[in-house]
C-alpha positions in Angstrom: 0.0 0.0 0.0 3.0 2.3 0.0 3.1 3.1 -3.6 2.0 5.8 -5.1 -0.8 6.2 -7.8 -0.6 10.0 -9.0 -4.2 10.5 -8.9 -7.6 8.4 -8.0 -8.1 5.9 -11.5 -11.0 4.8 -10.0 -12.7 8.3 -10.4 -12.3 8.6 -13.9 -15.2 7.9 -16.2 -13.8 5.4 -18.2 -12.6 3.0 -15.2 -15.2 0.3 -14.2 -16.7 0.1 -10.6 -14.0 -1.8 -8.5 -15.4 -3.6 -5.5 -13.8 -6.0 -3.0 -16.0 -9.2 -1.9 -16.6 -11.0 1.4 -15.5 -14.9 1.8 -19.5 -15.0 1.8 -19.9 -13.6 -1.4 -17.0 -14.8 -2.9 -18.3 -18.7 -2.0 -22.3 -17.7 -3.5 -20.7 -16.0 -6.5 -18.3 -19.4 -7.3 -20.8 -21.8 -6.4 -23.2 -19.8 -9.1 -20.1 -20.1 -11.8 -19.4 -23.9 -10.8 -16.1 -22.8 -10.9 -13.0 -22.5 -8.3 -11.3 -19.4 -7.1 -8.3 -20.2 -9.1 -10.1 -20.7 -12.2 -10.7 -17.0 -12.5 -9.6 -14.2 -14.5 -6.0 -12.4 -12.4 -5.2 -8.9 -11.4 -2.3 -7.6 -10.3 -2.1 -6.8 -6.7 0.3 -3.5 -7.6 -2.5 -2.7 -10.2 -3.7 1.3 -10.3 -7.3 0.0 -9.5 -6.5 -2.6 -6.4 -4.1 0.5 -5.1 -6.7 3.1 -5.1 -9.7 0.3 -3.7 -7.0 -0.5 -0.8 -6.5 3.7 0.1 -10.2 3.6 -0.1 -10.9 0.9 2.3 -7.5 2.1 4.1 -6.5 -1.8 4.3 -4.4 -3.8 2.4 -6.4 -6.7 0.1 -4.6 -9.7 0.8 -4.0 -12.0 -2.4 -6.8 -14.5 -3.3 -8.8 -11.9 -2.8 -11.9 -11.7 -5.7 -12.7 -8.1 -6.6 -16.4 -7.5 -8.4 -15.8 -5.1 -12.0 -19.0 -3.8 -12.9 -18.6 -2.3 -16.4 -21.3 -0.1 -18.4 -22.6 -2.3 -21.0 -24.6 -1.0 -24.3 -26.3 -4.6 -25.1 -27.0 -5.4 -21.2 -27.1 -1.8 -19.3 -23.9 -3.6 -17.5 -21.5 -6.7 -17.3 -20.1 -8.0 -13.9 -16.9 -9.6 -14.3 -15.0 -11.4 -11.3 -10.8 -10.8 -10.8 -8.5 -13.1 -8.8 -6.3 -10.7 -6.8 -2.9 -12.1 -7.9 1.2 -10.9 -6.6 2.0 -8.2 -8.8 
């Protein structure tokens, strides 16, 4: 968390929503998928996006953690993607 992002990514338009999940809902949302935690998608834990969540929360996100990316869609109002929080 001691790096530096030089301003807020997460506040610009064209960045999706970034939110960290519970074990809870991390456990409903793979049971849905039928998939494991390790079958997801990665991201970087030195990532602009994970840096500016963890100053926002004001807590590191430990790895394994599965962030929530809610993106503006034109064909479905919006697509919710699912990210393995990886070592960077």
């Amino acid at each position: 968390m001691e790096e530096s992002v030089p301003f807020n990514v997460l506040s610009h338009k064209m960045v999706p929503v970034h939110e960290l999940l519970s074990d809870e809902e991390t456990d409903k949302v793979l049971k849905k998928l039928k998939i494991t935690r390790d079958q997801l998608p990665k991201i970087k834990e030195n990532d602009a996006a994970i840096k500016m969540l963890e100053k926002a929360m004001n807590q590191a996100i430990p790895e394994k953690s599965v962030i929530r990316i809610i993106r503006d869609s034109e064909t479905s109002e919006e697509a919710v993607v699912y990210r393995l929080v990886i070592r960077g």
